[in-house]
C-alpha positions in Angstrom: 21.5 13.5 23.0 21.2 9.8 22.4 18.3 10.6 20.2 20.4 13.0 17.9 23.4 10.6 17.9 21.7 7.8 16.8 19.9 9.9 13.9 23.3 11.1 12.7 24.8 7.6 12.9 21.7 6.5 11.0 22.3 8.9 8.3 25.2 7.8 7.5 24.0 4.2 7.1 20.7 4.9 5.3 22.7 6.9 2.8 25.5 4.0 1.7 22.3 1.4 1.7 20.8 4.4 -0.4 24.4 4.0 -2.7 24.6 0.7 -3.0 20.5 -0.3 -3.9 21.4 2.7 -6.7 24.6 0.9 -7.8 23.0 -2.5 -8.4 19.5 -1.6 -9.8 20.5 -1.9 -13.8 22.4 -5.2 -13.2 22.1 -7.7 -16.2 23.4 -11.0 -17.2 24.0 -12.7 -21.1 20.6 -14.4 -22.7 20.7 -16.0 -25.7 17.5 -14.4 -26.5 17.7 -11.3 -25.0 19.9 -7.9 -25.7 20.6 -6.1 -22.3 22.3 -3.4 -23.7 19.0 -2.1 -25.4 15.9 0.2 -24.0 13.9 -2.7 -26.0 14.5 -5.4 -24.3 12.7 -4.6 -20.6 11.6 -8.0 -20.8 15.0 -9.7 -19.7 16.5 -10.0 -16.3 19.1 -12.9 -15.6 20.3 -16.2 -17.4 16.9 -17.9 -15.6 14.4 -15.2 -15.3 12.5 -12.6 -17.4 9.3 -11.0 -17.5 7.3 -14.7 -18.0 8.7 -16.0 -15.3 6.0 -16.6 -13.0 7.6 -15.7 -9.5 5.6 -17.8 -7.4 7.5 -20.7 -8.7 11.4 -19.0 -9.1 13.1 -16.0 -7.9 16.6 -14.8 -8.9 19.1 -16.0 -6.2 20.9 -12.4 -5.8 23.4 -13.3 -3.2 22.4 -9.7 -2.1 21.4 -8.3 1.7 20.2 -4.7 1.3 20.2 -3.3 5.2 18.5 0.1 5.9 18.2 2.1 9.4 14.9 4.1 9.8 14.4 6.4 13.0 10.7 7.0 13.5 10.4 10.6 15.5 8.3 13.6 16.8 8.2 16.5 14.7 6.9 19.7 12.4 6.4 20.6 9.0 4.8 23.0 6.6 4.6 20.9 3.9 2.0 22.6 1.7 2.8 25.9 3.9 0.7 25.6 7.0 2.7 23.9 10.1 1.5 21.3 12.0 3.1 18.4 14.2 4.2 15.5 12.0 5.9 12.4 12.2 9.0 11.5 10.6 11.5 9.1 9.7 14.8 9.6 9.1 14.1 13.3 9.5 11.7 13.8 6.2 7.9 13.2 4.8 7.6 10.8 3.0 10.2 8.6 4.5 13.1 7.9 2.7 12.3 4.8 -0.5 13.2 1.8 -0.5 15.6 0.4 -3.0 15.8 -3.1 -4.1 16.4 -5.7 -6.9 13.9 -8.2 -7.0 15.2 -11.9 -5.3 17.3 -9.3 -3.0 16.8 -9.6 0.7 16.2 -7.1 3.4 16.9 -6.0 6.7 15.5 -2.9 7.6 16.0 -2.0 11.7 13.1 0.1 13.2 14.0 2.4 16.0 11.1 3.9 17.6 12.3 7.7 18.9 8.2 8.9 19.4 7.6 10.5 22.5 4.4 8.5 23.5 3.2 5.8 20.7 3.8 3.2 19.6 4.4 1.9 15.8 5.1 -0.6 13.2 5.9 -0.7 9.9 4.1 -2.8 7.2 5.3 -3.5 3.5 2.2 -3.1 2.0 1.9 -6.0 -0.7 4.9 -7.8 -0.3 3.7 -11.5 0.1 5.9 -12.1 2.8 5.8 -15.5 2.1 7.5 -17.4 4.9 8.4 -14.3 6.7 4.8 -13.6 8.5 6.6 -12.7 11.6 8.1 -9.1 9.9 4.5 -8.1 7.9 4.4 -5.5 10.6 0.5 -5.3 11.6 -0.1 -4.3 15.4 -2.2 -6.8 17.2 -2.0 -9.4 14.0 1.4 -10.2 13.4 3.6 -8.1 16.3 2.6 -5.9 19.3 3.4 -2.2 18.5 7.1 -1.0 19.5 7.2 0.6 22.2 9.2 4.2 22.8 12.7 3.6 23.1 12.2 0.2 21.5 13.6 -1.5 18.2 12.7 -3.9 15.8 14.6 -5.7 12.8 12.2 -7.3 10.0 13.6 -9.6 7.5 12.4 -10.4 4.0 12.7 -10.8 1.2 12.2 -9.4 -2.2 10.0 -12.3 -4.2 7.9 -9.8 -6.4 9.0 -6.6 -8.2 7.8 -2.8 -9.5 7.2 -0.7 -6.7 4.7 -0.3 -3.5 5.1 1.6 0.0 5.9 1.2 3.4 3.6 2.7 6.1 2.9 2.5 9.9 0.0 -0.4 10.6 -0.3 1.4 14.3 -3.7 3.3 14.4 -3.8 6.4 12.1 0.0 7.1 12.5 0.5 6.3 8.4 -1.3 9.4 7.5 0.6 11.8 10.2 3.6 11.1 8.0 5.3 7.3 8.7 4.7 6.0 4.9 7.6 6.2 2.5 8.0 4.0 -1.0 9.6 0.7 -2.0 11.0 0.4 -5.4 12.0 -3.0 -6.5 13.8 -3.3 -9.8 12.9 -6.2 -12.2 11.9 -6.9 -16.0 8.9 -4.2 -17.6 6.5 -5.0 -19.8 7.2 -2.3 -21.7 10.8 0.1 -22.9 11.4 3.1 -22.1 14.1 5.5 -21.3 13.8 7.1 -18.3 13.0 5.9 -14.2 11.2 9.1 -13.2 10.9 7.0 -9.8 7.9 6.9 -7.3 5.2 9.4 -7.5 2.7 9.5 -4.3 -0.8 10.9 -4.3 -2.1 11.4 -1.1 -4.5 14.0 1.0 -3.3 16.1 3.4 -5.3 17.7 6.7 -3.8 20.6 8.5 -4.4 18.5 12.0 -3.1 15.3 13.8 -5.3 12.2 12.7 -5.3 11.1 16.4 -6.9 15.1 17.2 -10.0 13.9 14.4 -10.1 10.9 15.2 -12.9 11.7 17.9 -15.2 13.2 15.9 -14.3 10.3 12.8 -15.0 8.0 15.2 -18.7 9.5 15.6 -19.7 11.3 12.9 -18.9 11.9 9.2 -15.3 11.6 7.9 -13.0 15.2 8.3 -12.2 17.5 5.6 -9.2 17.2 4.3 -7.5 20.5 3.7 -5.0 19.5 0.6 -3.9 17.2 -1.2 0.2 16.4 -1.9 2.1 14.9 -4.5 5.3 13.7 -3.9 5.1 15.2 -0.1 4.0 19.1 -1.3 1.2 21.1 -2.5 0.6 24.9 -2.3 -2.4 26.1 0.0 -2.9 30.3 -0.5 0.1 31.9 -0.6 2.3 28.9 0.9 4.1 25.8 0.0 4.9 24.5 -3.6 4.1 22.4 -6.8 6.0 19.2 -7.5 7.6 20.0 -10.6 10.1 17.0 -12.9 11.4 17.0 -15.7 10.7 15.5 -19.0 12.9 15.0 -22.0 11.3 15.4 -25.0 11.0 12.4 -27.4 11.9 9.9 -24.5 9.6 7.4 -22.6 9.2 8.3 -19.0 7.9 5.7 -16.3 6.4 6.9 -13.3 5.5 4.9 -10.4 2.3 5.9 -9.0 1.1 5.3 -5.2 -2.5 6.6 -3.7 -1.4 6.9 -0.2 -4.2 8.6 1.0 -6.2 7.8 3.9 -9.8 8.9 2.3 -9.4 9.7 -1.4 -9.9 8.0 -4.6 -8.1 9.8 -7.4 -8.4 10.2 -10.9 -4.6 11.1 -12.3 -3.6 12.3 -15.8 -0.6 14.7 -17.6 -2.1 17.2 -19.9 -1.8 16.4 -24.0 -0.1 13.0 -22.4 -1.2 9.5 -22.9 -0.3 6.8 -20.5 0.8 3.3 -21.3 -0.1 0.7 -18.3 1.9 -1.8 -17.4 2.1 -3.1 -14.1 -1.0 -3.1 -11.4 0.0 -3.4 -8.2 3.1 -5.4 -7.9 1.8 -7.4 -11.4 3.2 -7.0 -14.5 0.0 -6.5 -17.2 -0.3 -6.2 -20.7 0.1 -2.4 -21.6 -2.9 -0.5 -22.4 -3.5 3.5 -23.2 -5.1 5.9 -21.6 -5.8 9.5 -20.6 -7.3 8.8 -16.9 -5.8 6.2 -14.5 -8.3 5.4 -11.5 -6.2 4.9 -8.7 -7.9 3.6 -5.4 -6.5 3.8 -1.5 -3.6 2.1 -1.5 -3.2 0.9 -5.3 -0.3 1.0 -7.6 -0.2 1.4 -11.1 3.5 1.4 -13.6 3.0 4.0 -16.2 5.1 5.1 -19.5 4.8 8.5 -20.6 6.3 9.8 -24.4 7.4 13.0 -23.9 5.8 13.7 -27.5 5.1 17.6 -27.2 8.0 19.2 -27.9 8.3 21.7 -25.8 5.9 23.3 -22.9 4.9 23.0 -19.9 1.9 20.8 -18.7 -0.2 20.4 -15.2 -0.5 17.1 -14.2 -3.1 16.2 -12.1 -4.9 14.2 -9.3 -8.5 14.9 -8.8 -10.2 13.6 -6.0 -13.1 11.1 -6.6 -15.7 13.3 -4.7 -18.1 10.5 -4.9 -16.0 8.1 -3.1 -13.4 10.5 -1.0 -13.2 13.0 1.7 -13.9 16.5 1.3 -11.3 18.8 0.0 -10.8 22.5 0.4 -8.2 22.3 -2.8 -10.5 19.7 -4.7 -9.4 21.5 -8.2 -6.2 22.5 -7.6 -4.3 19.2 -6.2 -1.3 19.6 -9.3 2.0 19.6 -10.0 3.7 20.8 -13.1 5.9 18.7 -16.3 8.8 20.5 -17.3 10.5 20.3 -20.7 12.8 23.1 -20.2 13.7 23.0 -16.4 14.9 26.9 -16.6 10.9 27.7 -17.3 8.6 29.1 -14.3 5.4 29.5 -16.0 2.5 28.2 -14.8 0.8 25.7 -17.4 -1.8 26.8 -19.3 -2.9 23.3 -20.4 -6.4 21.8 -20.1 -7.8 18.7 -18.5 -8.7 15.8 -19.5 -12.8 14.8 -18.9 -13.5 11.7 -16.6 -16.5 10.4 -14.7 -16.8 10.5 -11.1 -17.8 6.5 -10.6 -15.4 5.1 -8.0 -14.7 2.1 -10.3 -11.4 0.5 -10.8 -9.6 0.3 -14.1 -11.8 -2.1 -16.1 -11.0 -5.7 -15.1 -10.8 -6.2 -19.2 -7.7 -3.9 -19.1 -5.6 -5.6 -16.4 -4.4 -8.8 -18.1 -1.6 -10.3 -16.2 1.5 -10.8 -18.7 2.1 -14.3 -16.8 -1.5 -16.0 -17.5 -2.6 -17.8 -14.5 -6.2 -19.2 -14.3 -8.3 -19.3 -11.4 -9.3 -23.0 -9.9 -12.6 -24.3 -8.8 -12.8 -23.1 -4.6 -12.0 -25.7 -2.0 -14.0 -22.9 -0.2 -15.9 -20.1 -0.5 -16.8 -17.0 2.3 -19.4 -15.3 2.3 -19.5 -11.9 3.8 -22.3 -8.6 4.1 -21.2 -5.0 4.8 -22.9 -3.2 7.4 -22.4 -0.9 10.2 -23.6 0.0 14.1 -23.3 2.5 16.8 -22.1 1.1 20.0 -23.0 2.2 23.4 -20.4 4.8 23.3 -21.4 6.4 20.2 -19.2 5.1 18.2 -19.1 4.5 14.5 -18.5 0.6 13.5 -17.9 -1.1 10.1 -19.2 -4.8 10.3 -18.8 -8.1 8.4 -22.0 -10.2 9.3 -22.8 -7.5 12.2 -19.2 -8.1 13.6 -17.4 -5.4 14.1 -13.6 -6.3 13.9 -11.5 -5.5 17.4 -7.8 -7.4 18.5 -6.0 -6.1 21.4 -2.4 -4.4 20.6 -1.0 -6.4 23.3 -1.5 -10.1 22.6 -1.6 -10.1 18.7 -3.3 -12.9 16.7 0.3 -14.5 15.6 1.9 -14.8 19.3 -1.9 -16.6 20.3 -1.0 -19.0 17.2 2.6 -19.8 18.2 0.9 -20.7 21.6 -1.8 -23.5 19.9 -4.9 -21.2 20.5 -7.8 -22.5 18.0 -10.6 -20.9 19.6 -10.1 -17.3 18.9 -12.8 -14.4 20.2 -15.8 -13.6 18.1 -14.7 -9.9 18.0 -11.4 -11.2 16.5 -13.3 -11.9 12.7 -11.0 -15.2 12.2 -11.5 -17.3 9.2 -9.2 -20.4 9.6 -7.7 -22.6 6.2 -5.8 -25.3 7.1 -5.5 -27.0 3.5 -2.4 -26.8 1.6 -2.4 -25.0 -1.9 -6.3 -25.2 -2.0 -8.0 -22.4 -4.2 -10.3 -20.4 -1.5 -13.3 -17.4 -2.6 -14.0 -14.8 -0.8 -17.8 -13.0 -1.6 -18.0 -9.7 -0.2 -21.4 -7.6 -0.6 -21.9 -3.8 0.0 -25.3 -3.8 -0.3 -28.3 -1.1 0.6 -27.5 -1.4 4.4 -23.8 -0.3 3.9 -24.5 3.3 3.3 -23.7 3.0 -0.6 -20.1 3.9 0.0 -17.0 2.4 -2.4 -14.3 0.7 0.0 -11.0 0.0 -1.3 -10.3 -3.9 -0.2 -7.1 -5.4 0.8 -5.7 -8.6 1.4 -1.9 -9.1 3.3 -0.3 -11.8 2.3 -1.2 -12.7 -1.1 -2.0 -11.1 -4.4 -6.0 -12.2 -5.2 -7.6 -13.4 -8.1 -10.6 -10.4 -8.9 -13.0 -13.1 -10.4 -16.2 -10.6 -10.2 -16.5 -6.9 -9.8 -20.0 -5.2 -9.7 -21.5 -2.3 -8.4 -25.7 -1.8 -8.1 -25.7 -5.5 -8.1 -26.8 -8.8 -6.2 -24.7 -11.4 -5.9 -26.1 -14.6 -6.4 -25.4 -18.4 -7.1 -25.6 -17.4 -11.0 -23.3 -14.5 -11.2 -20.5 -14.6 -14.0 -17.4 -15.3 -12.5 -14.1 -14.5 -14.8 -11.5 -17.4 -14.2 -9.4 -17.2 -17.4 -6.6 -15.4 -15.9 -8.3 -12.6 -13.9 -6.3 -9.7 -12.6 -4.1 -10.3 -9.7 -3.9 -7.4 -7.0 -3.7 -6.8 -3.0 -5.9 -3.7 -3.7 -9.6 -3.8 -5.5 -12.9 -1.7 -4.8 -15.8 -3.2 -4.0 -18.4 -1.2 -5.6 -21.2 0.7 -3.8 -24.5 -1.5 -3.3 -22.5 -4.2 -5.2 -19.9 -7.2 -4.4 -16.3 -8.0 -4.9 -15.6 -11.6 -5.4 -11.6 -12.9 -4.9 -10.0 -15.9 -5.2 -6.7 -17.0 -3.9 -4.3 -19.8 -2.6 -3.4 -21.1 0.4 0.2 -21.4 0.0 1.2 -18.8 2.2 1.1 -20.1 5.7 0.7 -17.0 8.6 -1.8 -14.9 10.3 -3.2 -12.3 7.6 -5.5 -9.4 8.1 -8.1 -8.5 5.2 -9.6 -5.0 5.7 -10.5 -1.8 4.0 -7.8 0.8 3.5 -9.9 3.8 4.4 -8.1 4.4 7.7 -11.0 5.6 9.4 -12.7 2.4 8.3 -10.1 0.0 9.5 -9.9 2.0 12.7 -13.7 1.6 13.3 -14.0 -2.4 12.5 -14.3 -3.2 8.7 -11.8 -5.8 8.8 -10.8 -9.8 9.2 -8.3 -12.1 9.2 -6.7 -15.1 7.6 -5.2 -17.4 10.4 -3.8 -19.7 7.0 -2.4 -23.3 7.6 -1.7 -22.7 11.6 0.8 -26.2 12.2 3.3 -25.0 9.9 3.6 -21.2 11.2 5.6 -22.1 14.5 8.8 -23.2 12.7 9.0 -20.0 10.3 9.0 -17.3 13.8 11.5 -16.6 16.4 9.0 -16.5 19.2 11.5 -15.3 21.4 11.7 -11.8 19.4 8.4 -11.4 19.6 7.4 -11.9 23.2 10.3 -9.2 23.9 8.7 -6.7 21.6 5.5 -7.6 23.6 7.3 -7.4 27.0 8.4 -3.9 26.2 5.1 -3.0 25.4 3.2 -4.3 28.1 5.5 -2.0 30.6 5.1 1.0 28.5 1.5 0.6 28.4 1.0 -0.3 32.1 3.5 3.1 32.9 2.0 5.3 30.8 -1.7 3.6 31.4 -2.6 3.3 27.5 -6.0 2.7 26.3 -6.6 1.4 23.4 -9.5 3.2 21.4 -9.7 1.7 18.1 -10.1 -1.6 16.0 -6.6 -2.8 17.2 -4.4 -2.3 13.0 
């Protein structure tokens, strides 16, 4: 009963945050320069900031507090037809979006309503900056909530364009806890109409926790589908994703890859795409027919409904050189409308791509705000390989060290209490000087299986200075530093490297890992513990600790063993 109530009360309140993020999102203010009334002029925001304002410097004060309430529960869905148990929040899959304008800040209370696990929620590439405390990684930054439990995290909006929320508790993401965040700011580029989030993802037709003993062992599972936006037909069940476009107007679509093994290749037959935001950074826009989206990567599109009339499949395809098995491998679509009475299938054609696991070209993700990349206080130098423990079980390591932090005493609350000497397993790179540039040199090379890993970094957006695959690195290797592209995700290329660069001016406890879940589950991770003397003063230790109280009586009841990397 308490369960329900709460749900219904939480309805309500999710649904006039819901309102009000909706009522706000097309606010402007005079500029001398600027016309607000006018599709052309995307550039503009407020008196103070536009598209070339570089938002690590100044963020529109909004006055604004956006709260949302998000239950967390057991259930079941047939989302592409088949049932299987789920989880949900707020009673659907994908969880409800986020809404936001950017220099807004938010308050979004967690209840945890699960049966037996625990979770978090992480707001995958919001910097977070002075808010590590609510980043929402088990083990790193919080322990899990337990059953029963709450949480509150607090932060706020400093970048905009949109991203995704998902659970940073084990594999729970890709049972159903991810949902999107949309944060409305200046474009790059007009156009007409929001056509909102769009999330590619795969889809299995079993628990993760139920493969996760044989992914822990063996090869990666199968996937059985793929969904966008949530659905998919499999045989004679489920159902396409359908919109709408108008013809002769410009659409933007927000695209997320929330899959937890795939690589996509997206397109709209007869449709170009303009590109102009990667990640949470604005870009100069580009044109083409195939995006490249990797594990956890965003990319802002606009799409001129030039056709006329018709109706057109639109498309992800699964990377089959760098993804998962899939049983619907050709057949993961959805359908573009421009007469919303029609039910015919398409009849359109697809574009051509190559399979190569490769990002978008580092020459076509120009950051609109031109930032250069600084000589390194530091560099880091990591190698990608792998072992099979005692147990027979699968690990990722960085310089043969598999990463592994316990749920229960995360890395933050060991900070807070003046620990320096952190365990070996615990893959801990400290930086403890202010605003100094810092490289990170990661290489994939012939004993890392050849596989393409999609990197991320919490915390900051990174400089890609070098990007290479069927490469060494070495002391001579180019390195781009005239304003490089800026991200949270990038590949680093089979039997190649990834080099990043980025700042310290983020003080907190950040995890780096790869967001293949079975990867991160099974080691291939780090973390950042970034300035440590200045974190204490930016976390209420006290809500911590009872977060980690009420998880150390759930797990001694229920006798919990963890059996993975710890995020």
């Amino acid at each position: 009963m308490r369960s329900t109530m709460f749900l219904a009360a939480l309805t309500t309140l999710l649904f006039s945050s819901l309102v009000s993020a909706s009522s706000h999102h097309h606010k402007r203010y005079c500029h001398s320069v600027c016309n607000f009334d006018s599709a052309e002029s995307p550039q503009c925001w407020d008196r103070h900031h536009s598209l070339e304002t570089n938002w690590y410097d100044s963020i529109p004060d909004t006055g604004v507090t956006r709260e949302y309430w998000l239950e967390i529960q057991n259930g079941t869905a047939a989302i592409d037809g088949v049932e299987r148990v789920v989880l949900i929040v707020n009673g659907s899959v994908p969880a409800p979006t986020i809404f936001a304008n950017w220099g807004d800040h938010l308050v979004i209370h967690v209840h945890n309503a699960l049966a037996d696990n625990g979770t978090s929620l992480h707001w995958h590439g919001l910097r977070q900056n002075s808010t590590n405390q609510h980043d929402g990684v088990a083990s790193i930054t919080q322990c899990p909530v337990a059953p029963g439990d709450s949480i509150t995290y607090r932060f706020r909006a400093e970048q905009y364009g949109h991203s995704w929320y998902h659970s940073h508790f084990a594999l729970q993401a890709w049972n159903g806890v991810f949902g999107g965040i949309v944060i409305h700011g200046p474009a790059s580029a007009p156009y007409d109409e929001d056509m909102g989030i769009l999330m590619l993802g795969d889809w299995f037709h079993n628990t993760t926790d139920a493969l996760w003993g044989s992914a822990s062992t063996g090869l990666p599972p199968r996937a059985q589908n793929g969904l966008i936006n949530g659905t998919n037909v499999y045989g004679d069940g489920g159902k396409r994703f359908e919109t709408k476009f108008t013809a002769g107007k410009r659409h933007r679509i927000r695209l997320v890859n929330t899959a937890i093994d795939t690589f996509f290749k997206f397109m709209i037959d007869n449709h170009k795409m303009t590109v102009i935001a990667a990640d949470l950074v604005p870009i100069k826009p580009y044109t083409t027919d195939v995006l490249s989206i990797g594990i956890g990567q965003r990319y802002d599109v606009i799409v001129e409904a030039d056709q006329g009339e018709g109706d057109f499949w639109l498309r992800a395809y699964p990377d089959m050189a760098c993804s998962a098995e899939n049983e619907m491998v050709n057949d993961i679509k959805g359908i573009v409308r421009y007469d919303a009475a029609s039910h015919t299938d398409p009849a359109s054609s697809a574009y051509q791509y190559t399979e190569d696991c490769h990002d978008e070209p580092m020459s076509s993700l120009v950051p609109y705000v031109a930032i250069d990349a600084q000589a390194p206080a530091a560099t880091e130098s990591f190698s990608l390989g792998y072992a099979v423990n005692s147990h027979g079980m699968f690990k990722w390591t960085l310089d043969g060290q598999d990463f592994l932090s316990d749920w229960g005493v995360p890395t933050l609350q060991q900070s807070l209490a003046d620990v320096s000497v952190f365990e070996q397993a615990q893959n801990v790179i400290q930086l403890n000087e202010k605003n100094a540039w810092v490289y990170f040199v990661i290489e994939n090379g012939a004993s890392a299986l050849g596989l393409t890993h999609p990197i991320h970094l919490h915390g900051h957006d990174f400089f890609v200075l070098a990007q290479k695959a069927n490469a060494n690195y070495t002391s001579d290797t180019a390195l781009q530093l005239k304003n490089p592209p800026r991200r949270d995700v990038a590949m680093l290329p089979a039997n190649g490297y990834l080099v990043l660069g980025f700042i310290t001016d983020n003080p907190g406890v950040w995890l780096m890992h790869c967001h293949i879940g079975w990867h991160a589950s099974q080691g291939f991770a780090l973390q950042i513990v970034e300035r440590a003397s200045e974190i204490p003063p930016m976390c209420d230790a006290d809500s911590l600790d009872s977060t980690c109280a009420n998880w150390k009586k759930y797990v001694e009841a229920k006798e919990v063993v963890q059996d993975d990397s710890g995020i």
